[in-house]
C-alpha positions in Angstrom: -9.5 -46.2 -54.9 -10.0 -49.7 -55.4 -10.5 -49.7 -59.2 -7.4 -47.8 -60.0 -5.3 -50.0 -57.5 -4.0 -53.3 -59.2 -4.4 -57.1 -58.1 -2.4 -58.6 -55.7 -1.1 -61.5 -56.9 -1.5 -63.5 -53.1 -4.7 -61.9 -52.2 -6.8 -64.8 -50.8 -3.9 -67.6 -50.8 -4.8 -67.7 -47.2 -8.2 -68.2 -46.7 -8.0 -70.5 -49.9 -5.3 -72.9 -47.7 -7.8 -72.3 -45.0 -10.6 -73.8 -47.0 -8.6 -76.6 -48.1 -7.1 -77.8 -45.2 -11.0 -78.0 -43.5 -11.7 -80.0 -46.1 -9.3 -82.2 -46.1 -9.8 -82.9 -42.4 -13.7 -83.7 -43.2 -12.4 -86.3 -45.6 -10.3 -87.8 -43.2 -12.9 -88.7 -40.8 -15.7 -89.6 -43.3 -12.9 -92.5 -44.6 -11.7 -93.5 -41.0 -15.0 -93.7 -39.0 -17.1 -94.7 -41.8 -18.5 -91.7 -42.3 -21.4 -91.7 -40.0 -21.1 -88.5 -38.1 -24.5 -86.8 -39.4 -26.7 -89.7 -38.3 -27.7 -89.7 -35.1 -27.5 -93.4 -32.9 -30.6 -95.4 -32.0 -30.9 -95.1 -28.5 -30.3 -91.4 -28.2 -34.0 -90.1 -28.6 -34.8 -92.3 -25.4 -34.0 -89.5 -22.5 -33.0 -91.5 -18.9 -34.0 -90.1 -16.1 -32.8 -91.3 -12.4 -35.1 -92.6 -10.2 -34.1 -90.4 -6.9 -34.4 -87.2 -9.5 -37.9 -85.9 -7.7 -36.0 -86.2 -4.2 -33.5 -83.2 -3.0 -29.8 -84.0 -2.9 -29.5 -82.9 0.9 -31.6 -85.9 2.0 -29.0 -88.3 0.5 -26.6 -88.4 3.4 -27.6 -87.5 6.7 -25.9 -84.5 8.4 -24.1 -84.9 12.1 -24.0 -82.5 14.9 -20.9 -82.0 14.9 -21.2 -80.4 11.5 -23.9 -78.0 12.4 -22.1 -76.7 15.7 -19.1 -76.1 13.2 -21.1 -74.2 10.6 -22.3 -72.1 13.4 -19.3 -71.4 14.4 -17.8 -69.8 11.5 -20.7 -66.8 11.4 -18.9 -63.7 12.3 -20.4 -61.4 15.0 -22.0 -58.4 13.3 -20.8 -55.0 15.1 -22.4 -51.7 15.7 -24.0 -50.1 13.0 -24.9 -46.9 13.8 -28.7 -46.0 12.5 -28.7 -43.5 8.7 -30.4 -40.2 9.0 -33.5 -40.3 6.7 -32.8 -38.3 3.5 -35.8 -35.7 4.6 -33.4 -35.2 8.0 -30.6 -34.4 5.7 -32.5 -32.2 3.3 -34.0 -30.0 5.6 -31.2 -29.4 7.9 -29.2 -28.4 4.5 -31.7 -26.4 3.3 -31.9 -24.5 6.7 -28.0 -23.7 6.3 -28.6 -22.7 3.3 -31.3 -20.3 3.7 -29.2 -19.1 6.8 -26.1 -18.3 4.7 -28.2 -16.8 2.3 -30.1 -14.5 4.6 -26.7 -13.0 6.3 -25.1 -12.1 3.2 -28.7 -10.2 2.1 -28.9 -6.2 2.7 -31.9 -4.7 3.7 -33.6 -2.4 1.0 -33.2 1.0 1.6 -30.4 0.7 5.0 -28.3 3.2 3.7 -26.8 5.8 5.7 -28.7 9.4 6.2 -24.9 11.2 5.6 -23.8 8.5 2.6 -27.6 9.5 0.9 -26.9 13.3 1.4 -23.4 12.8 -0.2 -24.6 11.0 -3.3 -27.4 13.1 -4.4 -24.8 16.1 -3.7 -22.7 14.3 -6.4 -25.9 13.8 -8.5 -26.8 17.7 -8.6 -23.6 18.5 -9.4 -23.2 15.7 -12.5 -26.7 17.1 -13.7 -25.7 20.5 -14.2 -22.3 19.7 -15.6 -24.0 17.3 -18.2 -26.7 19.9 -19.3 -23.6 22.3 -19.6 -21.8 19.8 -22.1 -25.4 19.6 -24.0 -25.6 23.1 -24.3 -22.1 23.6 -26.0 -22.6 20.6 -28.2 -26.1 22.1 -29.3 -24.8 25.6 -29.9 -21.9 23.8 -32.4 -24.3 22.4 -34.6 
């Protein structure tokens, strides 16, 4: 796509203006200042250090009473929290309900009625010799 498309004739006019104006700018300063940015001056490889540096800053000025009793002051009074259940508390008792729920909704194997039993192998007999029917006309067709 970019091969068949042709040049536009202010691609780049931009960033060249850019370019020029940092330029520019760097002139200015060399000409003004004397040009002496990049060098670096005499007495700036010797680090100071202050002489109270090794000492903390909260022994400079001694603290009164009357700030302490006012810093005490302003703690709020923490209420009642009551004490968290362990997460093993939690888990079990869940897993107790659970096993509960579980457990009522289960049916015993083989609790079905004496009468509903009677009934369906009633129905059973009945399907059996209606199928073996059907098999018998479907044999004697072919």
């Amino acid at each position: 796509m970019v091969k068949t498309r042709a040049r536009r004739p202010n691609a780049g006019n931009k960033m060249l203006a850019l370019l020029q104006s940092t330029y520019q700018e760097d002139d200015f300063y060399k000409s003004a200042y004397g040009g002496g940015f990049n060098e670096s001056p005499v007495h700036s490889d010797v680090d100071e250090v202050d002489s109270d540096f090794d000492r903390p800053e909260e022994d400079d000025e001694p603290i009164s009473d009357d700030e302490n009793e006012w810093k005490e002051g302003r703690r709020k009074a923490k209420g009642y929290k009551p004490s968290r259940r362990s997460r093993t508390e939690v888990h079990t008792k869940n897993n107790a309900y659970m096993v509960t729920g579980m457990l009522g909704r289960m049916v015993a194997p083989n609790s079905v009625d004496a009468e509903t039993q009677a009934a369906r192998l009633k129905e059973a007999e009945e399907t059996e010799k209606a199928n073996v029917e059907s098999l018998r006309k479907w044999v004697s067709s072919n």
